[in-house]
N, C-alpha and C positions, 0 to 999 in steps of 0.2 A: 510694581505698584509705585505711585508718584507720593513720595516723603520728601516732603520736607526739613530744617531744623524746628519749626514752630510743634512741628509734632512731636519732635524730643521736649521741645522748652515749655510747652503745656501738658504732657501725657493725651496726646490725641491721635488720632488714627489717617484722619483728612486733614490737609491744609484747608478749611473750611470753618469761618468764623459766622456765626450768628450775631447780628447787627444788636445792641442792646436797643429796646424800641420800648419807648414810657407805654404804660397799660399792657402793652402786647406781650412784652419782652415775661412772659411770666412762668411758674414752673412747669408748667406743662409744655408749653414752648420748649424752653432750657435741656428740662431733661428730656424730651425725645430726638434734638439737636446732640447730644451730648452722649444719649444710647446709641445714635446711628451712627459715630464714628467722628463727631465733628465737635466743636465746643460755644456748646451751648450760654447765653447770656439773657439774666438778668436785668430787664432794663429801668431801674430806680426811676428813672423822671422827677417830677416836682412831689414823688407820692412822699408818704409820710414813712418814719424809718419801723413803726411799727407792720405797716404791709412787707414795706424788704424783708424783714426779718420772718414774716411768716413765708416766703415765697423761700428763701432761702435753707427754711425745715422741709417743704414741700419741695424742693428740687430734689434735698437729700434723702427723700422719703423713696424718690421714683430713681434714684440714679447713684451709684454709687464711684464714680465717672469723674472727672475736671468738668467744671463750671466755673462762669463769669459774672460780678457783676457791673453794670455799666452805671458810672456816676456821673449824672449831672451835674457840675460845679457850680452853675448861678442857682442852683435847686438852694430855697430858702430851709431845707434839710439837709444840704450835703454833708455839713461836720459832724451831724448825728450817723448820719449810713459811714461815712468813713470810719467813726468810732466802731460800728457793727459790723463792718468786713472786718476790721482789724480783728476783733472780740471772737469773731467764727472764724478766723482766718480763712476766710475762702481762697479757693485755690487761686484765680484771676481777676484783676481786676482793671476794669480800662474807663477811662475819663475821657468828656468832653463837653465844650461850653468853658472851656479854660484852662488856665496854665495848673498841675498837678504837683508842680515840683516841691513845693511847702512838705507834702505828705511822704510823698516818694520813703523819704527813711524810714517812716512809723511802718508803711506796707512791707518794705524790703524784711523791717525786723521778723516781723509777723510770718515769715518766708511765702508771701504774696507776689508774684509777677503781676507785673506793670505794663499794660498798653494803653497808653491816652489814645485817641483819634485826633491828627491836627491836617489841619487845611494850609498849611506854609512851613516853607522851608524852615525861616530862622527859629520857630516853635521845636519846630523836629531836632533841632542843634542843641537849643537849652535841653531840651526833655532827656536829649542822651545824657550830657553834661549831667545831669540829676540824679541818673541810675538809672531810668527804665530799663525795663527790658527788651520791649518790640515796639514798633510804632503804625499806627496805622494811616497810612496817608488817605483820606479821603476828599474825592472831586467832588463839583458840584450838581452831578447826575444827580448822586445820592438824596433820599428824602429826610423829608426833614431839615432841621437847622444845616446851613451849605455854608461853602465860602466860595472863593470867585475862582476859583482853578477848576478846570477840568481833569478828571484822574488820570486822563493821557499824558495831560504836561505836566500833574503836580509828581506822579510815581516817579519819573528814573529825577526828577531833581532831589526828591526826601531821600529815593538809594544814593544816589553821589554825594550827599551829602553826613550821611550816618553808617556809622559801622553794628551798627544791631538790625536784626529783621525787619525788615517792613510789609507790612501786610496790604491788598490793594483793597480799596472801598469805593463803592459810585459807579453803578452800571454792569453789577454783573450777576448772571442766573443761570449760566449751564459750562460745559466744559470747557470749551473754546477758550468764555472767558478767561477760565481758570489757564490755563494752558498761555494765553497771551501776557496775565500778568506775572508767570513764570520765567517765558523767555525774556519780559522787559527786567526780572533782579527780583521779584517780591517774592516773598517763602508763603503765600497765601493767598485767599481771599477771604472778605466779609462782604456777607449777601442779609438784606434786610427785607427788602419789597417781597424777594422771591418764599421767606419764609412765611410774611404772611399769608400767603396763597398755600397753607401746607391744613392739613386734619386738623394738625395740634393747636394750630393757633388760635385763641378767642377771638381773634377778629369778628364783628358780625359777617354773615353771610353774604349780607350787600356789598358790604365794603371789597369783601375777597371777588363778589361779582364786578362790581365798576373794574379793578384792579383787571380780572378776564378779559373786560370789555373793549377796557380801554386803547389806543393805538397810540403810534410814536409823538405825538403831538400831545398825549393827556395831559402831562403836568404841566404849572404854571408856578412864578414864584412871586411871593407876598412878605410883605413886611419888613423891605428897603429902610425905610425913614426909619423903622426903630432902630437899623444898627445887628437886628437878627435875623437874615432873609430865610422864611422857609419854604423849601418845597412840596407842593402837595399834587395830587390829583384838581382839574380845573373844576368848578361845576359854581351855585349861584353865590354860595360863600368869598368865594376868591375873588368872582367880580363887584362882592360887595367892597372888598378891600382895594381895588383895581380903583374903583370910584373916589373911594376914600380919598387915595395915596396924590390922586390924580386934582383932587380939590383942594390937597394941602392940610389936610386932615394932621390934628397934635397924634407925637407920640401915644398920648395917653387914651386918648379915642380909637387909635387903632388896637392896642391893646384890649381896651374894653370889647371890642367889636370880636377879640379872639379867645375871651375866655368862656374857660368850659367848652371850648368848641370842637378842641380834639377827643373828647370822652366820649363828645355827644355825636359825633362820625361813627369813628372805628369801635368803638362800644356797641353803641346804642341803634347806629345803623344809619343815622341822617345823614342820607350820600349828596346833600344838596347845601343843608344849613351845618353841618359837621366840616369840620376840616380833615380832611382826607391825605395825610402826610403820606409821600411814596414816591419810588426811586424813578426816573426815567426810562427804565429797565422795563415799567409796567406794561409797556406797550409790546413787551417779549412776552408775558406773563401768559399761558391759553387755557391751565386748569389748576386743580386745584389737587395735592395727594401728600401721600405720608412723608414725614420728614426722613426718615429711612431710605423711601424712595428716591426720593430728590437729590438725597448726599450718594446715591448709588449709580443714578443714572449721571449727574454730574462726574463724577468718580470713570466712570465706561467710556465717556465720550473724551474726556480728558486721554486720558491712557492708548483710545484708540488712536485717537489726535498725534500723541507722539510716536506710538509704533509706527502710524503711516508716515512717519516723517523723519524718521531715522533709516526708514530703507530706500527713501525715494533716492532716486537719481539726484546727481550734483544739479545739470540741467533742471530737473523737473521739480525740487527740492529748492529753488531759489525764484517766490513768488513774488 
């Protein structure tokens, strides 16, 4: 069976991280992520620290397992949920949207592991320098808030450059993946698109449909000019922003033009005037099933992957 160290360094079974994702990332999510053998997250967002806190009774209600929570750092709540992880000491916890190092101590005290998510090198340098624990390199496949590397060239630069784990993020949903960011140095991966598309996830219906539907072309990215580019699924929203970006439209206009827009997607189901965050990956995505399932068949294909590859011939073994 394929073990990595991350499954020593979190008590997990799969090298297999659950992406922390705002609204989505909740405990039902978490703890069926976390029962199946993989480690389940958390995803705070902008919410308020009294939701984290109930989502974090409710994780421990269905799971008795390691779990994550994922902090937003520009969240106008982060130093409240930081206080609240410390206070539950939850087992994991991973940052992004910014530098975490400030905290780093209060969590290490608390005996919290540390994985931020960073998109560049020199970030992944300080954050070891800090104390983290692992680090998650993620490309700009990935949905949601990106940065400008791709996970192909950002992964073995964050391995060459840090001596703690690095987990790979942006673009992956079955075992090949897994299996590729193996041989490239990573002790894991983190999948977000592909969880929404699971039972557990509240996503609306629609949103897990567009996500089936969609082909290698769906996403598009928005919101350049502010300085926070995010990735979504394309549809009329996006090219409202497209218009915008394109006329010169203020910071604060485009802003305006995106709030509440992610609740009112992947909540509520407006697969048009919703913003539809989601990985590049989507266009892999073809149904919809248990999270159980998905950490088991990733798990089978991974494993075959290496048995067939460890007996091929020297010749046939060098593709």
């Amino acid at each position: 069976m394929i073990r990595t160290s991350i499954c020593d360094l979190f008590g997990i079974e799969y090298p297999i991280i659950q992406g922390g994702m705002a609204w989505l990332g909740t405990a039902e999510l978490a703890a069926a992520v976390s029962e199946a053998g993989g480690l389940g997250t958390i995803g705070a967002g902008s919410c308020p620290v009294s939701w984290v806190k109930e989502q974090i009774y409710l994780t421990r209600e269905r799971t008795s397992k390691p779990f994550c929570v994922n902090i937003l750092l520009m969240s106008p709540y982060a130093r409240e949920v930081i206080e609240l992880v410390i206070k539950e000491k939850v087992p994991v916890v991973a940052t992004g949207a910014g530098n975490p190092g400030i905290f780093v101590p209060g969590f290490k005290e608390a005996g919290i592991k540390v994985m931020p998510v960073v998109s560049s090198v020199p970030l992944a340098r300080r954050l070891e320098r800090s104390g983290v624990d692992a680090i998650v390199a993620e490309g700009m496949e990935s949905g949601g808030h990106i940065g400008e590397t791709t996970t192909l060239a950002l992964l073995p630069q964050v391995i060459n450059a840090v001596h703690i784990p690095v987990i790979a993020a942006g673009g992956f949903a079955n075992g090949a993946g897994l299996v590729a960011a193996l041989a490239m140095g990573a002790q894991g991966i983190q999948m977000g698109t592909r969880f929404i598309c699971s039972d557990e996830c509240i996503a609306h219906p629609k949103f897990k449909q567009k996500i089936v539907d969609s082909g290698d072309r769906a996403t598009t990215v928005t919101g350049g000019p502010t300085g926070h580019p995010i990735r979504c699924l394309e549809n009329k929203l996006t090219r409202q922003f497209h218009s915008l970006e394109k006329a010169g439209a203020t910071v604060e206009e485009l802003q305006a033009l995106g709030t509440g827009k992610f609740y009112q997607g992947v909540i509520e189901g407006d697969v048009e005037e919703g913003s539809l965050m989601a990985g590049q990956i989507a266009g892999f995505i073809k149904d919809v099933k248990p999270c159980r399932q998905i950490l088991q068949e990733i798990m089978a294909e991974a494993e075959a992957i290496v048995e067939r590859l460890a007996v091929l011939p020297k010749k046939e073994a060098r593709v």
